[in-house]
C-alpha positions as CSV (number, residue, x, y, z in Angstrom):
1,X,0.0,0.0,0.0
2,X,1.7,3.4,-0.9
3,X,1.4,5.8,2.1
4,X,2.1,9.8,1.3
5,X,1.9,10.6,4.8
6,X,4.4,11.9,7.1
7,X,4.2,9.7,10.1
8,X,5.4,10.7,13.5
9,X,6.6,9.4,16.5
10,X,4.3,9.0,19.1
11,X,5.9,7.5,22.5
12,X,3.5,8.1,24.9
13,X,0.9,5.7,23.2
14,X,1.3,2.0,24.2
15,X,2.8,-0.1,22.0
16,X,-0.2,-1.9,21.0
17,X,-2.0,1.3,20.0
18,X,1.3,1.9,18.0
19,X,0.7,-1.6,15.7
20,X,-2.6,-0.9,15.3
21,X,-2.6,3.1,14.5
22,X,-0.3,5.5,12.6
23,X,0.0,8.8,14.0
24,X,0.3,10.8,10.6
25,X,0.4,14.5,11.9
26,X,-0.6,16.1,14.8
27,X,-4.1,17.6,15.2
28,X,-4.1,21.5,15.5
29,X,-7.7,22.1,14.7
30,X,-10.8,20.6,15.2
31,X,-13.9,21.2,13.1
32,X,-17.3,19.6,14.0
33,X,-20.6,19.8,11.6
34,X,-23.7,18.2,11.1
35,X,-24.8,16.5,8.5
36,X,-28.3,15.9,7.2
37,X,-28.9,13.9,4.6
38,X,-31.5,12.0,2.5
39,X,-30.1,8.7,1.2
40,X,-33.5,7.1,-0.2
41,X,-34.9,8.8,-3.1
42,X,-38.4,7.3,-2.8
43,X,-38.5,9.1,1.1
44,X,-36.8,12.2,0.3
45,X,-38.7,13.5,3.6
46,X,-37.0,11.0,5.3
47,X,-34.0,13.0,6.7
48,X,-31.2,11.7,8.6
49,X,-28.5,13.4,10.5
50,X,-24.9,12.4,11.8
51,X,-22.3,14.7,13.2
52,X,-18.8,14.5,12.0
53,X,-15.1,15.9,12.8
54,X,-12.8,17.6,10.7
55,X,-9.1,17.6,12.4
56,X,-6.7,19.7,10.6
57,X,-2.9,19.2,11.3
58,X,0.3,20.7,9.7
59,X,0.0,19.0,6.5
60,X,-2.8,16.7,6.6
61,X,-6.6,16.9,7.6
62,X,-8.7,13.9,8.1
63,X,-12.6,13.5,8.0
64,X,-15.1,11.1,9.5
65,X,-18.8,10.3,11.7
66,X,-17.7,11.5,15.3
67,X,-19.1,8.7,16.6
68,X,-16.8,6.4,15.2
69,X,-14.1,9.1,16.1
70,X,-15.2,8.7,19.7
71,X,-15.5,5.0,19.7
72,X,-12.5,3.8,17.7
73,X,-10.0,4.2,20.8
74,X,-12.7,2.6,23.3
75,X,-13.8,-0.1,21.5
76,X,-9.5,-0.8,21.3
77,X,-9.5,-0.4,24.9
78,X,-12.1,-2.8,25.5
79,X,-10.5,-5.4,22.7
80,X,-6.7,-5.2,24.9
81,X,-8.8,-5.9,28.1
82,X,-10.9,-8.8,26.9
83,X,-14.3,-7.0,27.7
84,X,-15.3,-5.9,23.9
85,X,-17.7,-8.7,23.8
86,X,-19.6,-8.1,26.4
87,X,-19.1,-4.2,26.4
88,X,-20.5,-3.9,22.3
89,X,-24.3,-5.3,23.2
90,X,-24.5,-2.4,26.1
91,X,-26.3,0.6,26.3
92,X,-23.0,2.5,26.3
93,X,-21.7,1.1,23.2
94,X,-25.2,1.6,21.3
95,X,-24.6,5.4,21.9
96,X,-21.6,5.2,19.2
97,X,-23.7,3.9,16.5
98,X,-23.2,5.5,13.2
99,X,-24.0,5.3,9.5
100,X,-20.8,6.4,7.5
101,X,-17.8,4.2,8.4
102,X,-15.3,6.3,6.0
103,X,-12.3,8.2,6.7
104,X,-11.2,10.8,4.2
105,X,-7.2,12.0,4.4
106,X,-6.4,15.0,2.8
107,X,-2.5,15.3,2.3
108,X,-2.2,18.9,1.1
109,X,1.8,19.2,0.6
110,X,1.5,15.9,-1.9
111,X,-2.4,17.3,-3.3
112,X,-3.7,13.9,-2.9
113,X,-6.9,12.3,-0.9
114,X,-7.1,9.0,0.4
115,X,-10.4,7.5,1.5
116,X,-10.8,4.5,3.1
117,X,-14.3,2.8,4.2
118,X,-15.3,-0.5,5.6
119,X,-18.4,-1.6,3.2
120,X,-20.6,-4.1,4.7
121,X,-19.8,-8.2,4.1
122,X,-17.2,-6.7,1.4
123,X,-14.1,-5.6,3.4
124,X,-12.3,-2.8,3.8
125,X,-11.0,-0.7,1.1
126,X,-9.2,2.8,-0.2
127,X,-8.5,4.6,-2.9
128,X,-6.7,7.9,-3.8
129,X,-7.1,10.3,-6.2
130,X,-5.3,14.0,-6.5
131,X,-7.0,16.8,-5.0
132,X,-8.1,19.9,-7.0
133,X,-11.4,17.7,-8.6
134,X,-13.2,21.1,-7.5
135,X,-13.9,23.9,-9.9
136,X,-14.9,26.9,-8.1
137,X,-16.8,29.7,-9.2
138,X,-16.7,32.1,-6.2
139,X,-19.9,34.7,-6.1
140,X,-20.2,38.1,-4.0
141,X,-23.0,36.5,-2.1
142,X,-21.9,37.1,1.6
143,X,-23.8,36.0,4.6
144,X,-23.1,35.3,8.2
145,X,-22.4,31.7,9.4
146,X,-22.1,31.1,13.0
147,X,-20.9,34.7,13.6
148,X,-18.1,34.1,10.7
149,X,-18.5,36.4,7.3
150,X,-18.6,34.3,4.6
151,X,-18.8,34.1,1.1
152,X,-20.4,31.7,-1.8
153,X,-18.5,29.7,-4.0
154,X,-20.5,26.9,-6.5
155,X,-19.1,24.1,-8.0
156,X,-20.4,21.2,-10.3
157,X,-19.1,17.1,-8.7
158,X,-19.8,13.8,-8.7
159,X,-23.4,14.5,-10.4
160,X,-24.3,17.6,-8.4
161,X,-24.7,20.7,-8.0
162,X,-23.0,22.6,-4.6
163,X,-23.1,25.8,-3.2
164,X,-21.0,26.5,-0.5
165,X,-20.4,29.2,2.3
166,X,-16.5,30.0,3.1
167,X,-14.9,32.4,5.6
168,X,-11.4,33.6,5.3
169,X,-11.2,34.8,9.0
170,X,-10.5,31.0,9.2
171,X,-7.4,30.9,7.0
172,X,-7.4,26.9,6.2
173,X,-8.2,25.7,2.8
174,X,-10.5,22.8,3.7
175,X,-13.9,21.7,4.7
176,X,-16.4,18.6,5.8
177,X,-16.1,15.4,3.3
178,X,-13.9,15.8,0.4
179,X,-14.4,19.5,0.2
180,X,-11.3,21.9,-0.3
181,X,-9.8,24.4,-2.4
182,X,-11.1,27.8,-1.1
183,X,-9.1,30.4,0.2
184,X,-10.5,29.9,3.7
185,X,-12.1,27.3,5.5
186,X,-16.1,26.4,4.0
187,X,-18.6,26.3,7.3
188,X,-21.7,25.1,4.9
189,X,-21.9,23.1,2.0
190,X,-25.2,21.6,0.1
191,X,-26.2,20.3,-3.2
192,X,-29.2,22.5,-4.8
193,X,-31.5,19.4,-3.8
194,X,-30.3,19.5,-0.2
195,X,-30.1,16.0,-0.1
196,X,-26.8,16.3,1.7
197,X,-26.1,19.2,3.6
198,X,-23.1,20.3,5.9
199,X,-23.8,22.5,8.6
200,X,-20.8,24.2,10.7
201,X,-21.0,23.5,14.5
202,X,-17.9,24.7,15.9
203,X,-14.0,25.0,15.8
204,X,-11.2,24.7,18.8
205,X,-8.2,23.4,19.5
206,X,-8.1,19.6,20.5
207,X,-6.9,18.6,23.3
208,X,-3.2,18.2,23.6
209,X,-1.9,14.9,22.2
210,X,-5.0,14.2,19.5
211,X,-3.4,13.0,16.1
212,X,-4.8,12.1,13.1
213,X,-4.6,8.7,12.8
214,X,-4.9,6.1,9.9
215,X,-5.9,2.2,11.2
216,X,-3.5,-0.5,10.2
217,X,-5.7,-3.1,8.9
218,X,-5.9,-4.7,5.3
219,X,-7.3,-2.9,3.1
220,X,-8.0,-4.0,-0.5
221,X,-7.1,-0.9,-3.4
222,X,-9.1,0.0,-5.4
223,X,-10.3,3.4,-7.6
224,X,-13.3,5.7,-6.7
225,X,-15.1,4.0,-9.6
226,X,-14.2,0.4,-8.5
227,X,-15.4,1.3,-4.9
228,X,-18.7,2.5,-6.0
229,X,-18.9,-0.6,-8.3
230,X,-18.2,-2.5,-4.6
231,X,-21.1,-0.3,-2.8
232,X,-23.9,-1.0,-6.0
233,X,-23.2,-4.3,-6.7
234,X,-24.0,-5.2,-2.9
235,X,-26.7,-3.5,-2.4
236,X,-28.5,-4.6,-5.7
237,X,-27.7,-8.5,-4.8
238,X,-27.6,-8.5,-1.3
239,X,-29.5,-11.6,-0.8
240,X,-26.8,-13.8,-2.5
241,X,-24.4,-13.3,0.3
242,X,-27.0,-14.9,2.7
243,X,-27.1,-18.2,4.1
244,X,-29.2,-20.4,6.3
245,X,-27.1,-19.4,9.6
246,X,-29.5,-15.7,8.7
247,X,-32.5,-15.3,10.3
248,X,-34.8,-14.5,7.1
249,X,-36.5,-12.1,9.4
250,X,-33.1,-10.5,9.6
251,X,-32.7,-10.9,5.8
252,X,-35.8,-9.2,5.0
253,X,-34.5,-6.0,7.3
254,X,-31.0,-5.9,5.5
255,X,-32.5,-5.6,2.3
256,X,-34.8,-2.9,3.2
257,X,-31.8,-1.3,4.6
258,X,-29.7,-1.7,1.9
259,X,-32.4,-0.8,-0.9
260,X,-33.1,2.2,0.6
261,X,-29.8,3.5,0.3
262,X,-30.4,4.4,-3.1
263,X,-29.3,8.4,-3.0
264,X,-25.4,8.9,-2.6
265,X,-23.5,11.5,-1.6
266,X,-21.7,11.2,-5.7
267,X,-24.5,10.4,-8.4
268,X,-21.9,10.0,-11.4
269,X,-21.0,6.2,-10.5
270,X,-19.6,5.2,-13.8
């Protein structure tokens, strides 16, 4: 697997948590939104919402659900102490659920993205592509986000159209998912449909010692295109990767599930 990241050394973390995570840069800022979304086309009143975290470091920001943020490192915990079995079907693990299980790595010095995901019965996998995909038009439009002054930039990707709200009193060149490229950090993004919508929350400093962290596991590689191919081919036939050790009470529910998730984030999937 070709890594572009910088990793540093991080001796205070057991050695364990060493094998398992590398520290790629340290995290100076910390970025939360929400985001609401409407993944099933035939409910588009059906909206969900899931907060995420953008940390930004020296040279590398990472995105992903703060929920799994939050419960990566626990869940570890509980694995090196032998309690994770127990500890998953409680109340206190249930709080962590989440529905996206990517993490998106923005290398700025190299201008390339990774993104890695785990998709369901299929594994994990990542791919990378350069950054600069978005073609800005910025606008004189100005509003206020959150106290911040910001301005509107629109852009064409991945089958929609976004408009999106940037301030450059925050002078970092990034945003939520795999948004970028303005000359100051975007607070809201949506696609004219608002199917998917990012909403600023806050920003701070993390607490001393956070890093962006990329989990050592095996990952297959693949491109953006082959990695959608992954996501649509599974939900579509599902059912073939059932057996008779599955409940089809439980079947019945996965495919609901997984037909209903029939509105990504990236329409062009070809």
């Amino acid at each position: 697997m070709q890594m572009l990241f910088l990793v540093v050394s991080v001796g205070s973390f057991a050695q364990t948590y060493r094998e398992t995570y590398d520290s790629l840069d340290i995290a100076r800022i910390e970025v939360l939104y929400d985001l609401t979304y409407r993944e099933d086309s035939t409910h588009l009143d059906w909206a969900r919402r899931e907060r995420m975290i953008l940390l930004i470091g020296n040279r590398i920001s990472s995105f992903q659900s703060y929920r799994q943020f939050m419960y990566n490192p626990i869940a570890f915990q509980k694995m090196q102490e032998g309690t994770f079995s127990d500890w998953f079907n409680t109340d206190e693990a249930q709080q962590y659920t989440h529905r996206f299980f990517y993490c998106l790595y923005k290398n700025h010095p190299e201008r390339m993205m990774t993104y890695n995901s785990t998709v369901f019965l299929a594994g994990r996998f990542y791919y990378e592509e350069p950054l600069g995909a978005f073609d800005w038009e910025i606008l004189d439009d100005t509003m206020s986000v959150k106290g911040y002054l910001c301005q509107k930039a629109v852009c064409q990707y991945g089958g929609r159209h976004w408009e999106a709200w940037f301030t450059d009193e925050l002078p970092f060149s990034d945003g939520p998912w795999k948004f970028h490229g303005l000359p100051g950090l975007i607070l809201k993004v949506a696609d004219t449909h608002r199917h998917y919508c990012f909403d600023f929350i806050s920003i701070g400093v993390p607490d001393a010692g956070r890093y962006i962290e990329w989990f050592n596991d095996v990952y297959m590689e693949t491109t953006r295109k082959g990695f959608f191919k992954v996501e649509d081919d599974l939900r579509e036939n599902i059912m073939s990767h059932f057996d008779e050790r599955i409940s089809l009470e439980a079947q019945k529910r996965v495919y609901r599930v997984m037909k209903s998730r029939n509105n990504p984030i990236e329409l062009d999937r070809k």
